[in-house]
Legacy VTK file of the C-alpha trace (Angstrom):
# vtk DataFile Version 3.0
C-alpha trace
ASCII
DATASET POLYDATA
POINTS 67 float
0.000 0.000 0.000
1.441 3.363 -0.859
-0.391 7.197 -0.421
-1.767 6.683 -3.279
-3.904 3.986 -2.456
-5.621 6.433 -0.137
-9.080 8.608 -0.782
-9.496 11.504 2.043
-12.361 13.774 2.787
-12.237 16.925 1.447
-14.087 20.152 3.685
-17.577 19.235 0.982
-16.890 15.760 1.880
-16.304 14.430 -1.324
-13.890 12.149 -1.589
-10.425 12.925 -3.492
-8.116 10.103 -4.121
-4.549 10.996 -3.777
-3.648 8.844 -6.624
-4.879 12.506 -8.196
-1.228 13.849 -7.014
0.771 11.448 -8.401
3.922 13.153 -9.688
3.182 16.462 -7.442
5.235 17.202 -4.391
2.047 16.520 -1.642
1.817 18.849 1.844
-1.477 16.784 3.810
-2.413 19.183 6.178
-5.098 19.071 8.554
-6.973 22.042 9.841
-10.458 22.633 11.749
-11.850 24.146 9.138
-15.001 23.480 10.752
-14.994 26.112 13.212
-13.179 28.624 11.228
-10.039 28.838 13.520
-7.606 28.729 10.848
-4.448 31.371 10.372
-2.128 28.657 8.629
-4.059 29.583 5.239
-2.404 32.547 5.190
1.241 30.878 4.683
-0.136 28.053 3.187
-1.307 30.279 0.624
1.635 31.387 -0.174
3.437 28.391 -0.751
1.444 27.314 -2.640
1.496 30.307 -4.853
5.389 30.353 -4.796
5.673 26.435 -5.698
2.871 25.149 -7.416
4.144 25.990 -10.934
6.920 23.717 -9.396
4.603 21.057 -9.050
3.469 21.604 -5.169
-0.154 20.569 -4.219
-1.441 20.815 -0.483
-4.814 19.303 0.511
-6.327 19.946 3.086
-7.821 17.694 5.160
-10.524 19.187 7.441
-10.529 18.140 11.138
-13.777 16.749 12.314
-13.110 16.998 15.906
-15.161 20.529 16.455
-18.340 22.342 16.038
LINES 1 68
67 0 1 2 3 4 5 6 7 8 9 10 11 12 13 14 15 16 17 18 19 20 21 22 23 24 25 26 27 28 29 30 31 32 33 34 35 36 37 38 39 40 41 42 43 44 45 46 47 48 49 50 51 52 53 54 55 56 57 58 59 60 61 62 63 64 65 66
């Protein structure tokens, strides 16, 4: 089994398979998106606008643990 065997949640709930990413550099993150608490966008932001011509992709993976 390898990452890209793997399907997470995204914050809609639909399910993204990270076979999706294959080739990309992958940051998982996990945030609690759910209750809006969430200043890492910010700098995740702007990696991802400073690498993702270089072939960066983040997902998100939204915590489920609050209101």
């Amino acid at each position: 089994m390898s990452i890209y065997d793997i399907s997470v949640k995204n914050a809609k709930g639909e399910d993204v398979s990270m076979a999706d990413f294959k080739g990309k550099v992958i940051v998982v993150v996990n945030t609690a998106t759910g209750c809006g608490f969430t200043p890492q966008y910010k700098p995740l932001e702007e990696m991802y606008e400073k690498y993702h011509d270089k072939g960066l992709e983040i997902v998100d993976v939204p915590c489920n643990q609050f209101a």
